[in-house]
Biopython code that builds the backbone (N, CA, C, O; Angstrom):
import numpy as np
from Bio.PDB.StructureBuilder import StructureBuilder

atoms = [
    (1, "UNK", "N", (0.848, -1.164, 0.000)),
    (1, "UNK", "CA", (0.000, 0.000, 0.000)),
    (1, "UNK", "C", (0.904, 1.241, 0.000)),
    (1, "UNK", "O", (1.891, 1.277, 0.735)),
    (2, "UNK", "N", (0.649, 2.045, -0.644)),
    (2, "UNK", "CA", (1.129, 3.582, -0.854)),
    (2, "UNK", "C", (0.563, 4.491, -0.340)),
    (2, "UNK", "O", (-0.662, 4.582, -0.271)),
    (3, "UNK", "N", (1.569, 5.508, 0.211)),
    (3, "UNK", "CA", (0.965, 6.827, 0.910)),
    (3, "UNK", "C", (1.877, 7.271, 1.220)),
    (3, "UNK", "O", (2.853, 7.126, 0.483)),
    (4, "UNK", "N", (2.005, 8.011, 2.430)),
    (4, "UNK", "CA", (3.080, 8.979, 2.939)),
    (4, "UNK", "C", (3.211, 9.395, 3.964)),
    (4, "UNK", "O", (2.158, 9.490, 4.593)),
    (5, "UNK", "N", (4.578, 9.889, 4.737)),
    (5, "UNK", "CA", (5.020, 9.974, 6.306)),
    (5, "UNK", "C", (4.547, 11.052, 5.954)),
    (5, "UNK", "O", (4.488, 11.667, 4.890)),
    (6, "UNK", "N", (4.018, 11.312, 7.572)),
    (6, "UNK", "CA", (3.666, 12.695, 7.961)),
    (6, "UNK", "C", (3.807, 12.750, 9.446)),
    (6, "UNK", "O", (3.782, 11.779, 10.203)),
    (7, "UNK", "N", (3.990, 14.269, 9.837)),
    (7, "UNK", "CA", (3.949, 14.459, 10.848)),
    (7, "UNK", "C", (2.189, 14.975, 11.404)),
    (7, "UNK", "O", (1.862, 16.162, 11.409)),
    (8, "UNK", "N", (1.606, 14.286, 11.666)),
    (8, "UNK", "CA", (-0.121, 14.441, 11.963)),
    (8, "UNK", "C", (-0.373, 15.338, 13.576)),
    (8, "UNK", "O", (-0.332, 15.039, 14.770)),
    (9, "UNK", "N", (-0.650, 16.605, 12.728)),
    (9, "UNK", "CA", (-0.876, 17.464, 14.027)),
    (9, "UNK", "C", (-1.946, 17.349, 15.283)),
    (9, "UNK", "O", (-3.047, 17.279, 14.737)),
    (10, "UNK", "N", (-2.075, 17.313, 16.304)),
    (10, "UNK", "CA", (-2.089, 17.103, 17.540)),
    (10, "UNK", "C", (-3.758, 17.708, 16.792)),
    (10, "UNK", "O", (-3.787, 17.988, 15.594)),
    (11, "UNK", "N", (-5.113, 17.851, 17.719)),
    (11, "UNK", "CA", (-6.311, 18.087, 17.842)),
    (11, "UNK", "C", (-6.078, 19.662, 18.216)),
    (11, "UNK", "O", (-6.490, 20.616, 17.556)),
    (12, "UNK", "N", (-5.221, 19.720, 19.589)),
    (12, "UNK", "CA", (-4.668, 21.052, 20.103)),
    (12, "UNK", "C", (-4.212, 21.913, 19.572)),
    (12, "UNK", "O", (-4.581, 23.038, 19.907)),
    (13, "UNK", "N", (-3.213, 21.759, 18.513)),
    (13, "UNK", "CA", (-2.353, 22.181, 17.422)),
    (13, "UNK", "C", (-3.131, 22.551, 16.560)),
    (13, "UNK", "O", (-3.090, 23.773, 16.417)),
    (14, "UNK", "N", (-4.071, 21.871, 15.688)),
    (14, "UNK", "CA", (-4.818, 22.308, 14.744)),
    (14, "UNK", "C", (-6.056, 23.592, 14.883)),
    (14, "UNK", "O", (-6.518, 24.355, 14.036)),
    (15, "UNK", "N", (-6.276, 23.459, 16.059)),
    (15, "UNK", "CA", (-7.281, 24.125, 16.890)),
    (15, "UNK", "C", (-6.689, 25.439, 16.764)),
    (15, "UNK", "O", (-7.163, 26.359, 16.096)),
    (16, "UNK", "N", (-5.505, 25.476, 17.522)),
    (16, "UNK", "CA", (-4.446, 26.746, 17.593)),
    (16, "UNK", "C", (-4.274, 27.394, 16.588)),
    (16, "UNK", "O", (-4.392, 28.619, 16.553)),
    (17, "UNK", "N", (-3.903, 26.514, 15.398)),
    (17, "UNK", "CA", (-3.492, 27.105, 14.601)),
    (17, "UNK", "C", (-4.126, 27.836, 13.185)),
    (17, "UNK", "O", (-3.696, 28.466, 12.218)),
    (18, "UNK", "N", (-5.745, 27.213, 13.834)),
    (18, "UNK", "CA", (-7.150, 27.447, 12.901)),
    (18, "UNK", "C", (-7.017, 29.173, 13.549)),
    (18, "UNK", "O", (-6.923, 30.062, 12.703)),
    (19, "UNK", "N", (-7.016, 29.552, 14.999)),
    (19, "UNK", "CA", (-7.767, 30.548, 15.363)),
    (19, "UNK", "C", (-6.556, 31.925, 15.287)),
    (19, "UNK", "O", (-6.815, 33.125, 15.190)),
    (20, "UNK", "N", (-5.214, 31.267, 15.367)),
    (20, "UNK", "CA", (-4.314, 32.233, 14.682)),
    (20, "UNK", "C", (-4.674, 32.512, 13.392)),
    (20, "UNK", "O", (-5.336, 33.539, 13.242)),
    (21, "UNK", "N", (-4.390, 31.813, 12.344)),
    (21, "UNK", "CA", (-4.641, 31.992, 10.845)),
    (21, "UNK", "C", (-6.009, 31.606, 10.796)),
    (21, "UNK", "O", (-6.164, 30.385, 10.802)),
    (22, "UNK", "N", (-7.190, 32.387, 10.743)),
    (22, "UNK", "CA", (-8.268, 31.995, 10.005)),
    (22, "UNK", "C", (-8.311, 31.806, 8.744)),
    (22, "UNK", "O", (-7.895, 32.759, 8.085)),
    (23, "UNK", "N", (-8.794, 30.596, 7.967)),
    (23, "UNK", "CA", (-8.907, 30.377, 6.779)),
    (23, "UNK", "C", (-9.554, 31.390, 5.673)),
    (23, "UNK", "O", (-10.599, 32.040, 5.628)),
    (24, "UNK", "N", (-8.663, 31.251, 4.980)),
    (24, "UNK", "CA", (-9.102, 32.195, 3.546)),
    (24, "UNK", "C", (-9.933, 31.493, 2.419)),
    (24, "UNK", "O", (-10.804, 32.106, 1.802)),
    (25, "UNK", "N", (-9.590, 30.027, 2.148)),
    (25, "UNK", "CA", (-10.386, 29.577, 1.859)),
    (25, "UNK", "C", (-11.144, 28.645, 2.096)),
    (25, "UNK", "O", (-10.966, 27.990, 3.123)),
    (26, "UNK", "N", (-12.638, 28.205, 0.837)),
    (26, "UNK", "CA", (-13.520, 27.327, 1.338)),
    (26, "UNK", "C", (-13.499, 25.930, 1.958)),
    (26, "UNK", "O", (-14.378, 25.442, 2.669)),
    (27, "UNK", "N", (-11.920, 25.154, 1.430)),
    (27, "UNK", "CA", (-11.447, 23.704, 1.852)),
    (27, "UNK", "C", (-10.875, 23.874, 2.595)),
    (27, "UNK", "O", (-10.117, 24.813, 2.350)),
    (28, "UNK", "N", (-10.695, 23.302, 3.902)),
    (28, "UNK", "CA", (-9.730, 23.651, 4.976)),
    (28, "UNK", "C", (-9.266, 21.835, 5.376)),
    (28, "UNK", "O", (-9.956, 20.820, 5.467)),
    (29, "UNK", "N", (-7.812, 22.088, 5.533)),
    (29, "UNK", "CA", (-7.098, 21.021, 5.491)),
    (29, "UNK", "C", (-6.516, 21.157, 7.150)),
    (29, "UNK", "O", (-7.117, 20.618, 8.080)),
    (30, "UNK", "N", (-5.519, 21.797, 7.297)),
    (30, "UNK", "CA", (-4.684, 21.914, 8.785)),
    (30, "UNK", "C", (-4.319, 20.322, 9.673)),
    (30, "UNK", "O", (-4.512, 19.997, 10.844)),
    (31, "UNK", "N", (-3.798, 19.675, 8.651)),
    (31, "UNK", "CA", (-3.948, 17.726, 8.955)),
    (31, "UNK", "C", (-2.274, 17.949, 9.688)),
    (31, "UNK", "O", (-1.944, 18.194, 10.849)),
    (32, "UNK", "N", (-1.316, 17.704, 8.216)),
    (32, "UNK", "CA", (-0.385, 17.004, 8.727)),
    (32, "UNK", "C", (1.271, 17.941, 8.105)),
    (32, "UNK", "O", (1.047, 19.067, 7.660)),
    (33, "UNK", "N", (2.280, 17.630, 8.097)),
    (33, "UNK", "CA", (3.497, 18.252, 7.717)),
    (33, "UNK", "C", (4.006, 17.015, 7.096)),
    (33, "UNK", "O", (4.800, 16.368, 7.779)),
    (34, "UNK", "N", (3.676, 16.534, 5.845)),
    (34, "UNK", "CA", (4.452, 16.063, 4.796)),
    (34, "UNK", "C", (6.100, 15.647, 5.227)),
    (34, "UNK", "O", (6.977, 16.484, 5.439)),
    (35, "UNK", "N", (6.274, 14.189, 5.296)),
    (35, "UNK", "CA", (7.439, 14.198, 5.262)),
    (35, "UNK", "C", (8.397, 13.411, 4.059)),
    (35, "UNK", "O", (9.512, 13.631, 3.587)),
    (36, "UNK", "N", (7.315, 12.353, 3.827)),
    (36, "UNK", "CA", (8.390, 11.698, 2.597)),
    (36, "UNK", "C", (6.796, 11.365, 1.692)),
    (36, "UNK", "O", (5.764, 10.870, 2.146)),
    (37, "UNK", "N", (6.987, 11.678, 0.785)),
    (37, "UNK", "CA", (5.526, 11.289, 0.014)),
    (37, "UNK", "C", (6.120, 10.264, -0.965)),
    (37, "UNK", "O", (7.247, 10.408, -1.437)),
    (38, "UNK", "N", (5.126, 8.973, -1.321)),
    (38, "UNK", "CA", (5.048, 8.059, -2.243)),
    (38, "UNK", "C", (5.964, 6.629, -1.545)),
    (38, "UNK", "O", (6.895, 5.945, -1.970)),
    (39, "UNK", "N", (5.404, 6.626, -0.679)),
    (39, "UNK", "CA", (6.204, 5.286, 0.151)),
    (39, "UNK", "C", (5.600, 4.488, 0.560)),
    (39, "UNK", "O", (4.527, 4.904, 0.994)),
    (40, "UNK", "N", (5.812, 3.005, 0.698)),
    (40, "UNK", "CA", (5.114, 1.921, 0.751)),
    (40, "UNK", "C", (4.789, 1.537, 2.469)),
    (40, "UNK", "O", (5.721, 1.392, 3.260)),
    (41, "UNK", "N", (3.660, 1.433, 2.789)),
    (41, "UNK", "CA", (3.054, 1.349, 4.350)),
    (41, "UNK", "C", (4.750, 0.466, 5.102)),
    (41, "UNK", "O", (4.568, 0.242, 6.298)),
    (42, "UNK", "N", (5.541, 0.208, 4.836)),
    (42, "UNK", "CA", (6.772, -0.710, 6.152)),
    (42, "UNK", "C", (7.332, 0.316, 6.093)),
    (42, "UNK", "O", (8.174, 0.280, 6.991)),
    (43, "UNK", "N", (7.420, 1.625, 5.365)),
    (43, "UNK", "CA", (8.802, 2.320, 5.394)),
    (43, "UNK", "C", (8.783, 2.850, 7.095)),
    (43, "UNK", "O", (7.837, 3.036, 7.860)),
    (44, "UNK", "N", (9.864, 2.952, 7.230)),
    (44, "UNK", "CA", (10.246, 3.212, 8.940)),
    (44, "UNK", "C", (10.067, 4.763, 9.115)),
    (44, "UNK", "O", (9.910, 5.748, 8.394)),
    (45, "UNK", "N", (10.145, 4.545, 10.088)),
    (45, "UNK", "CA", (9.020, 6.339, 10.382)),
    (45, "UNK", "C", (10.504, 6.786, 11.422)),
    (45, "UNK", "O", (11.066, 6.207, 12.351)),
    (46, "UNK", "N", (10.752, 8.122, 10.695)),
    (46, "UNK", "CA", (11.313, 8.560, 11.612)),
    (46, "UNK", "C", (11.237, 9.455, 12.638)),
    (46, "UNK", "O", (10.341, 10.299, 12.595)),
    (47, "UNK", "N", (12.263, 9.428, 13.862)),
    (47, "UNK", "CA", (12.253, 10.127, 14.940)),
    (47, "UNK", "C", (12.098, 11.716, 14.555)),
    (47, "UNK", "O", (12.911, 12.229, 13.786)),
    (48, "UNK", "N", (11.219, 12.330, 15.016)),
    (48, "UNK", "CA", (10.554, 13.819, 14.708)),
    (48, "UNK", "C", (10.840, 14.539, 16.592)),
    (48, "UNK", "O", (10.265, 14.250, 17.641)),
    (49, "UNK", "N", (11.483, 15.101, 16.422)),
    (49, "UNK", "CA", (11.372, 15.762, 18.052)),
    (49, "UNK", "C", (11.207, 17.078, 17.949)),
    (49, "UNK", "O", (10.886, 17.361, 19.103)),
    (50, "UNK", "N", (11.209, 18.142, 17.307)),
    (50, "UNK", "CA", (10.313, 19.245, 17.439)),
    (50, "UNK", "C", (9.822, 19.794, 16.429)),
    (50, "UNK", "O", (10.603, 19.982, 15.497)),
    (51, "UNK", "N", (8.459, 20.212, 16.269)),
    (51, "UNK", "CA", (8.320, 21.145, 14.976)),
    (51, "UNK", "C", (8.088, 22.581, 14.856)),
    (51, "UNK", "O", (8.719, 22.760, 15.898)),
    (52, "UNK", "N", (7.863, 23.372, 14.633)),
    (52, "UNK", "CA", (8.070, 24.732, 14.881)),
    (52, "UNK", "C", (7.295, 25.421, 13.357)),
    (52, "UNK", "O", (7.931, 25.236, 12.319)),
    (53, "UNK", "N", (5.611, 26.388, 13.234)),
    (53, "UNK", "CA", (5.801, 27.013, 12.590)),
    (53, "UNK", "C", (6.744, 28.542, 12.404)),
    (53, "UNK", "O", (7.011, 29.300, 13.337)),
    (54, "UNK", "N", (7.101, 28.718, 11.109)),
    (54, "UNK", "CA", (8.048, 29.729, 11.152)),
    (54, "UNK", "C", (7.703, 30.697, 10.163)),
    (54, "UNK", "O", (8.572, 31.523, 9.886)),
    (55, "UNK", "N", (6.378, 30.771, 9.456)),
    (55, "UNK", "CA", (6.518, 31.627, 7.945)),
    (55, "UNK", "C", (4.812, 31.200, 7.387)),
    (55, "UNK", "O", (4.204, 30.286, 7.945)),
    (56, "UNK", "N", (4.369, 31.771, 6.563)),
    (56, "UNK", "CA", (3.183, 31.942, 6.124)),
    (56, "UNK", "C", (3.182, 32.390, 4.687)),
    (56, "UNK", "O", (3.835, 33.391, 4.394)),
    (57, "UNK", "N", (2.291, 31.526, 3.464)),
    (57, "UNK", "CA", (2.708, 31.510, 2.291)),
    (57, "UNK", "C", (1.210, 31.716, 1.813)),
    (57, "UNK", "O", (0.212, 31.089, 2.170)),
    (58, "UNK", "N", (1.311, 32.687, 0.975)),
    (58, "UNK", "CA", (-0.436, 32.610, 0.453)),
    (58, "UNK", "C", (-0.577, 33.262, -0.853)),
    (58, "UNK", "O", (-0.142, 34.374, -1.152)),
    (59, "UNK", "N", (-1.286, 32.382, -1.662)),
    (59, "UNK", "CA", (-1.521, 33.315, -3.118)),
    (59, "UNK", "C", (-2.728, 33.064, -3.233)),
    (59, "UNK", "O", (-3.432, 32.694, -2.293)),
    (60, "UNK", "N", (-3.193, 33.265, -4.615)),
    (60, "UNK", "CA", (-4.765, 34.136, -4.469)),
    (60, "UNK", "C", (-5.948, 32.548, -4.448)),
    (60, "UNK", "O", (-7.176, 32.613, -4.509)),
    (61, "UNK", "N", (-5.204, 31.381, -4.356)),
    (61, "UNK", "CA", (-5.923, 30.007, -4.488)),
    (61, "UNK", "C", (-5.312, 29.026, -3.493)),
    (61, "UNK", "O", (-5.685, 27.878, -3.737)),
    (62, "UNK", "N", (-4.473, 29.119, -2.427)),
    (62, "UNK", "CA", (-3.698, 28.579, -1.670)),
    (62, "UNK", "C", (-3.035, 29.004, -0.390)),
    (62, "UNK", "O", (-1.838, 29.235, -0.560)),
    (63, "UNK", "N", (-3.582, 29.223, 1.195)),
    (63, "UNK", "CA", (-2.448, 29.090, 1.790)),
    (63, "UNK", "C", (-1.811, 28.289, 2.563)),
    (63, "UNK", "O", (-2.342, 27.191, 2.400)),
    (64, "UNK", "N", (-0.559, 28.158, 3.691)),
    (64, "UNK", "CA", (-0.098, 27.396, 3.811)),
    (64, "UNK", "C", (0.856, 28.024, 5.081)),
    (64, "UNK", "O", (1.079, 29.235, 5.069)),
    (65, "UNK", "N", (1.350, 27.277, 6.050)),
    (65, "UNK", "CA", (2.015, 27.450, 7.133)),
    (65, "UNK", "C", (4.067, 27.330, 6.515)),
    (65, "UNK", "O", (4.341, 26.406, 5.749)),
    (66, "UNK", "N", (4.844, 27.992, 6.812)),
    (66, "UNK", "CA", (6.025, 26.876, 6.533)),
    (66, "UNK", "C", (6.296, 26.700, 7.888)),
    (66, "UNK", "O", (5.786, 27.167, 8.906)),
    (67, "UNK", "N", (7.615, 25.584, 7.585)),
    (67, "UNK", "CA", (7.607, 25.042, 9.422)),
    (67, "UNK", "C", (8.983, 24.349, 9.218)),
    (67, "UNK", "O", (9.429, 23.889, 8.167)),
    (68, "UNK", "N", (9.591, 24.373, 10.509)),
    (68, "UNK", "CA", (10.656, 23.715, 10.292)),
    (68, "UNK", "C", (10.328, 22.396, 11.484)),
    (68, "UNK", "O", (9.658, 22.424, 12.517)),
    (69, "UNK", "N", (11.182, 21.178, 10.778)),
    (69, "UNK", "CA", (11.247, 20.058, 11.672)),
    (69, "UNK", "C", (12.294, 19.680, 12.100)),
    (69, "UNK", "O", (13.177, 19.513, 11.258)),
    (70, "UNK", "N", (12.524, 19.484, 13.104)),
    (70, "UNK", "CA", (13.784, 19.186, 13.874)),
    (70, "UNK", "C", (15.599, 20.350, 13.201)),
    (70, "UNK", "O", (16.796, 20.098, 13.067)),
    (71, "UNK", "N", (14.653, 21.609, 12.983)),
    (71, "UNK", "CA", (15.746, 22.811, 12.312)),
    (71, "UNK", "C", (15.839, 22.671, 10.696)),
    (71, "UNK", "O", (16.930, 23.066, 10.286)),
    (72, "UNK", "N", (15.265, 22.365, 10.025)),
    (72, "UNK", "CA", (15.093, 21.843, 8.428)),
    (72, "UNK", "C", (14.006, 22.216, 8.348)),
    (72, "UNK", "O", (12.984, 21.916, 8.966)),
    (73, "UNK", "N", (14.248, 23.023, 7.417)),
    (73, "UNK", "CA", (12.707, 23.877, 6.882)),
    (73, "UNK", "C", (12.673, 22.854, 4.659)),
    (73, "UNK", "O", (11.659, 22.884, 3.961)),
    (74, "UNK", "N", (13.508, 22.431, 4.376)),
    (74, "UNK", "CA", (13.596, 21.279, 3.319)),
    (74, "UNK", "C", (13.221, 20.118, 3.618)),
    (74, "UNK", "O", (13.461, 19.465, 4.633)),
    (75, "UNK", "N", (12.599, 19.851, 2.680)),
    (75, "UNK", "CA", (12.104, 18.201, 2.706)),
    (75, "UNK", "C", (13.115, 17.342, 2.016)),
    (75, "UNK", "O", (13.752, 17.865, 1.102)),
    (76, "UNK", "N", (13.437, 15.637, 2.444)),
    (76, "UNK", "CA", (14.594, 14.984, 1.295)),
    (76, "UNK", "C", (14.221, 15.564, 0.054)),
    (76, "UNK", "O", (15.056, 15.748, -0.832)),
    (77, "UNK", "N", (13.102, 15.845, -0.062)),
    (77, "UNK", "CA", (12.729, 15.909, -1.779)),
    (77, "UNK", "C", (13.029, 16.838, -2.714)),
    (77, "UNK", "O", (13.007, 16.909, -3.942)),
    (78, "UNK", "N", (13.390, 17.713, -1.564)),
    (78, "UNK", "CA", (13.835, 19.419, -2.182)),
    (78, "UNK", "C", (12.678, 20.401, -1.494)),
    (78, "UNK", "O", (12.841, 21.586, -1.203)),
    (79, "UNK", "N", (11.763, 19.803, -1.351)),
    (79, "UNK", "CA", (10.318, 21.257, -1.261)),
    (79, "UNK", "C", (10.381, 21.465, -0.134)),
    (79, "UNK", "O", (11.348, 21.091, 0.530)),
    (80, "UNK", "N", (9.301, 22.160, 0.404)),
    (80, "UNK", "CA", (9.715, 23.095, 1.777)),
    (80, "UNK", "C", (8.644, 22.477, 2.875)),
    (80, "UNK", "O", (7.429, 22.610, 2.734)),
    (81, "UNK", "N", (9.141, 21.912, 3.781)),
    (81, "UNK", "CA", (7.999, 21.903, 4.860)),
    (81, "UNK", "C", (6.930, 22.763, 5.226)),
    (81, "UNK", "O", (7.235, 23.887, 5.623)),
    (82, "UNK", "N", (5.680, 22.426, 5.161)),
    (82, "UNK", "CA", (4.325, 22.988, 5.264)),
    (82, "UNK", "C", (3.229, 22.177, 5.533)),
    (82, "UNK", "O", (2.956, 21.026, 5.193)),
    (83, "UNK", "N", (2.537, 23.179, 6.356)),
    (83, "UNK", "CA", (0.851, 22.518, 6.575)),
    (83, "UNK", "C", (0.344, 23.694, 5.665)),
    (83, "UNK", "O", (0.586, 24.901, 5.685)),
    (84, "UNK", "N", (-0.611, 22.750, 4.692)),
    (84, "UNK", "CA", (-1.862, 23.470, 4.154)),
    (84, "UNK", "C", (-2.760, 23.900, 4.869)),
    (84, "UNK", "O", (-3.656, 23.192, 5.326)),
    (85, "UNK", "N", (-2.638, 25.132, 5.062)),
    (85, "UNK", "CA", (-4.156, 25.499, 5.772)),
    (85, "UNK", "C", (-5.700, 25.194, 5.308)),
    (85, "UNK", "O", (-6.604, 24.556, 5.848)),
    (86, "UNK", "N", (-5.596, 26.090, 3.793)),
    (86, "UNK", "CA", (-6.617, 26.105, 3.142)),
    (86, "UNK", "C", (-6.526, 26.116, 2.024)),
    (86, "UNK", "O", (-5.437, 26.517, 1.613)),
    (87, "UNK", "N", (-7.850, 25.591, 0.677)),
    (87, "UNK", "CA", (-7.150, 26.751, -0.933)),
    (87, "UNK", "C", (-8.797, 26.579, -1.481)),
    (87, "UNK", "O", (-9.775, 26.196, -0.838)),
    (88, "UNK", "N", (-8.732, 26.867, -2.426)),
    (88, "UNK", "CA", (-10.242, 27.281, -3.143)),
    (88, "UNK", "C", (-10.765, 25.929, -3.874)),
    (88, "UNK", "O", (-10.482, 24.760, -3.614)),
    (89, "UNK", "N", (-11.549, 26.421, -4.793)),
    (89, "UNK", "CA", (-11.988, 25.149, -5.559)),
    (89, "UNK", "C", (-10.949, 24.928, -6.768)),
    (89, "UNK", "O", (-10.895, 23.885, -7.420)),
    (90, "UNK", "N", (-10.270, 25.860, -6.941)),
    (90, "UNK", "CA", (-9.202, 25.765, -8.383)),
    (90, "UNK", "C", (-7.706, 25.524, -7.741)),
    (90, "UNK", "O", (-6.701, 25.822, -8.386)),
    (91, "UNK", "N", (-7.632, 24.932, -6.353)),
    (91, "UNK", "CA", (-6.369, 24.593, -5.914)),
    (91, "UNK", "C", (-6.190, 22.911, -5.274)),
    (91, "UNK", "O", (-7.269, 22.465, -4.887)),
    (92, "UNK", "N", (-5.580, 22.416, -5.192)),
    (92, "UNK", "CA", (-4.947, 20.990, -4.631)),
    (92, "UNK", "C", (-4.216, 21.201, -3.300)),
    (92, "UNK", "O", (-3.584, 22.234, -3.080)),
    (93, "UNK", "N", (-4.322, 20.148, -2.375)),
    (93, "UNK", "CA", (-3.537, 20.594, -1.397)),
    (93, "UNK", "C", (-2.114, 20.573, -1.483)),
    (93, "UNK", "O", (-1.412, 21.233, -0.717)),
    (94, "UNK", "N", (-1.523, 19.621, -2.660)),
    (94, "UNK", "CA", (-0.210, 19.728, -3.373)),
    (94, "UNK", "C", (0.344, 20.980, -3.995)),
    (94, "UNK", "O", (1.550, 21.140, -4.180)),
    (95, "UNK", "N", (-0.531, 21.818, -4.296)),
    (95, "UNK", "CA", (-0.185, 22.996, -4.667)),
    (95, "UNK", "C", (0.705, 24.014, -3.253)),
    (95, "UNK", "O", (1.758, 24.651, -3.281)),
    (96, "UNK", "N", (0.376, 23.934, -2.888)),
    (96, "UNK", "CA", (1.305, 24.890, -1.798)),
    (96, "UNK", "C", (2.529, 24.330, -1.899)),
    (96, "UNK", "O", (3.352, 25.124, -1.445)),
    (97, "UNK", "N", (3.056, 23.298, -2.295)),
    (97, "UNK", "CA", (4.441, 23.289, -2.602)),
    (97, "UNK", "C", (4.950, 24.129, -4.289)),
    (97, "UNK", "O", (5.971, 23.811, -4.899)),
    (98, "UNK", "N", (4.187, 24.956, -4.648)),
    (98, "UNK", "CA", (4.429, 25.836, -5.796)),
    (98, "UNK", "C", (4.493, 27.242, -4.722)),
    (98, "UNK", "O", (4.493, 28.335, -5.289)),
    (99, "UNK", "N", (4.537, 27.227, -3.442)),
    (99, "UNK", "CA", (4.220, 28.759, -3.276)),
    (99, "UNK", "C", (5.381, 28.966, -3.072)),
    (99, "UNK", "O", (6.001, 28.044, -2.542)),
    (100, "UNK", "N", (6.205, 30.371, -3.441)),
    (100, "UNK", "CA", (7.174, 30.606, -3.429)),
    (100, "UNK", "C", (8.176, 31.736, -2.483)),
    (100, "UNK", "O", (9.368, 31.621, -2.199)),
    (101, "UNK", "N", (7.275, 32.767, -2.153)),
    (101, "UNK", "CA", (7.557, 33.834, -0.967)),
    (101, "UNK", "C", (6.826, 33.305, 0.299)),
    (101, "UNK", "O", (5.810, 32.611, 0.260)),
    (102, "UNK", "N", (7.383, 33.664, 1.284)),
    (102, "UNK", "CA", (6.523, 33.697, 2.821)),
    (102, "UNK", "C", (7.030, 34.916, 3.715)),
    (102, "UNK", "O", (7.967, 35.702, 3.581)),
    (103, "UNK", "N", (5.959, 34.747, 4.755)),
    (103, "UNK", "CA", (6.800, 36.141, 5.652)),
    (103, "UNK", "C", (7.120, 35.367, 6.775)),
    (103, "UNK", "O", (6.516, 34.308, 6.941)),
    (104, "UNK", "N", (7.948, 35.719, 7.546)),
    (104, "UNK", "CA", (8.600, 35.354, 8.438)),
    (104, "UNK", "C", (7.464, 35.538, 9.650)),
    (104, "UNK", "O", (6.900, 36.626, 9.770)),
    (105, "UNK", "N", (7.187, 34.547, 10.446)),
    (105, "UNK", "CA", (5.536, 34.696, 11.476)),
    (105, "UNK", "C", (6.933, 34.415, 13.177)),
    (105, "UNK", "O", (8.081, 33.974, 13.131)),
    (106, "UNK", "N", (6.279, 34.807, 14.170)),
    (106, "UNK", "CA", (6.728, 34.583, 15.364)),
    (106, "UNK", "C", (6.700, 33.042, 15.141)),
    (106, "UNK", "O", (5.731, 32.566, 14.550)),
    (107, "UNK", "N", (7.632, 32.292, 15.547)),
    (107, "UNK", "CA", (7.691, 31.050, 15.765)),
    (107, "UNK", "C", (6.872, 29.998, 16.521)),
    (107, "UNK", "O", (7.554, 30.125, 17.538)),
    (108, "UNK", "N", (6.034, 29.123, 16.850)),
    (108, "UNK", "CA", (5.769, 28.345, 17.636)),
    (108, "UNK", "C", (5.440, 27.035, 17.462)),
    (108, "UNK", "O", (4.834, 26.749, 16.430)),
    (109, "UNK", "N", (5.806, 25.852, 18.539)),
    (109, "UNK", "CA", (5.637, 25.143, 18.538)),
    (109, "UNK", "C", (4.213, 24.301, 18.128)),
    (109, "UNK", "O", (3.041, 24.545, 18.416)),
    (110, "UNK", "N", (4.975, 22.937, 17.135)),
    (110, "UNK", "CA", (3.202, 22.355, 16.775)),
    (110, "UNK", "C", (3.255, 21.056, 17.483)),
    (110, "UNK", "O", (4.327, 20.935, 18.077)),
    (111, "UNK", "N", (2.771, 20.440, 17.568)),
    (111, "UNK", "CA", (2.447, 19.341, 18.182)),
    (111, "UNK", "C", (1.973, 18.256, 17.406)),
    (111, "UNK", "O", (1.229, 18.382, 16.434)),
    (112, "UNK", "N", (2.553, 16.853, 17.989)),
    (112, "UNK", "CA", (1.803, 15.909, 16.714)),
    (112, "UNK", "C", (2.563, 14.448, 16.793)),
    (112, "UNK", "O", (3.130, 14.182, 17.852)),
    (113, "UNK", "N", (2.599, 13.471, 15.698)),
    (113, "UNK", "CA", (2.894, 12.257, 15.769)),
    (113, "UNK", "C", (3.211, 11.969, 14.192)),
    (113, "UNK", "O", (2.599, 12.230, 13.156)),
    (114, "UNK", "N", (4.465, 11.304, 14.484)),
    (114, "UNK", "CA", (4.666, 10.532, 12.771)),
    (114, "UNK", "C", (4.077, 9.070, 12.481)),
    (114, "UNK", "O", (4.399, 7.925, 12.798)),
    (115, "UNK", "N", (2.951, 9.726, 11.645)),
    (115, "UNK", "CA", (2.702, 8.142, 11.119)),
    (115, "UNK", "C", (2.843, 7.624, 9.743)),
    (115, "UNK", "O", (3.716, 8.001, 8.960)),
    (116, "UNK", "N", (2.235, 7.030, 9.573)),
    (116, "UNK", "CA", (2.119, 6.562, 7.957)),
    (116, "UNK", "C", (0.624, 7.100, 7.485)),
    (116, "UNK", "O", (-0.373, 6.480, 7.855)),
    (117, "UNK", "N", (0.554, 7.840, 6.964)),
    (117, "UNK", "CA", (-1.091, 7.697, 5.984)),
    (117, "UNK", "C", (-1.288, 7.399, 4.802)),
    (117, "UNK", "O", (-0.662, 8.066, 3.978)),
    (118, "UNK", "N", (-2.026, 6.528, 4.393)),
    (118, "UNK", "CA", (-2.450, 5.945, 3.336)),
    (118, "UNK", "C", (-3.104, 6.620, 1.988)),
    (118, "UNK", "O", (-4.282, 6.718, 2.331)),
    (119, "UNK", "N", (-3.039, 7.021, 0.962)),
    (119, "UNK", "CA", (-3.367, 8.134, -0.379)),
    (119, "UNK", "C", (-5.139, 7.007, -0.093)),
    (119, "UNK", "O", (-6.121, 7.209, -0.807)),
]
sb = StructureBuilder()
sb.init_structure("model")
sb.init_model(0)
sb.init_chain("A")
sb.init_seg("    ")
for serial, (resi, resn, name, xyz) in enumerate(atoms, 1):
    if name == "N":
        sb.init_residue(resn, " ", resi, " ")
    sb.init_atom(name, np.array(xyz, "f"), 0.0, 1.0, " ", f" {name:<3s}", serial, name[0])
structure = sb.get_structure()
């Protein structure tokens, strides 16, 4: 089975981080922080010990948190660590890895668990 590591934010975390950033748009996501996408359910999950949002990315169909994990704001893959907040009907939640500026937000801690989720 195929899917992908993530870091799956806490109930608390998502909550938090709904009432800081209110959503801009109509789909609201605020799940998980992407860590290795396209991997088969045994791949080994790795040790995650802090995450930290750090930056805020938004264009006119997409926004998105950036965040660093354990001081790495890059994914192995090249793209940038992020939770999707939200995006419209003409956006994907894959799309926020096209966003390209952010602003620098006060830092804080997210909360959460690495698991495996299934596509």
């Amino acid at each position: 089975m195929k899917g992908y590591v993530a870091y799956n934010l806490s109930k608390g975390s998502a909550d938090a981080i709904a009432s800081l950033f209110p959503f801009k748009f109509n789909k609201h996501i605020c799940h998980h922080v992407t860590i290795r996408f396209g991997v088969d359910s045994g791949e080994v999950l790795p040790e995650v010990s802090r995450v930290f949002a750090v930056g805020y990315a938004c264009d006119e169909k997409i926004e998105c948190l950036v965040v660093e994990v354990d001081g790495q704001r890059t994914r192995p893959d090249g793209s940038f660590y992020h939770i999707t907040l939200s995006h419209s009907d003409k956006a994907k939640p894959v799309d926020s890895n096209k966003l390209k500026n952010h602003v620098e937000i006060e830092r804080f801690e997210i909360f959460g668990s690495v698991v495996f989720n299934k596509f």
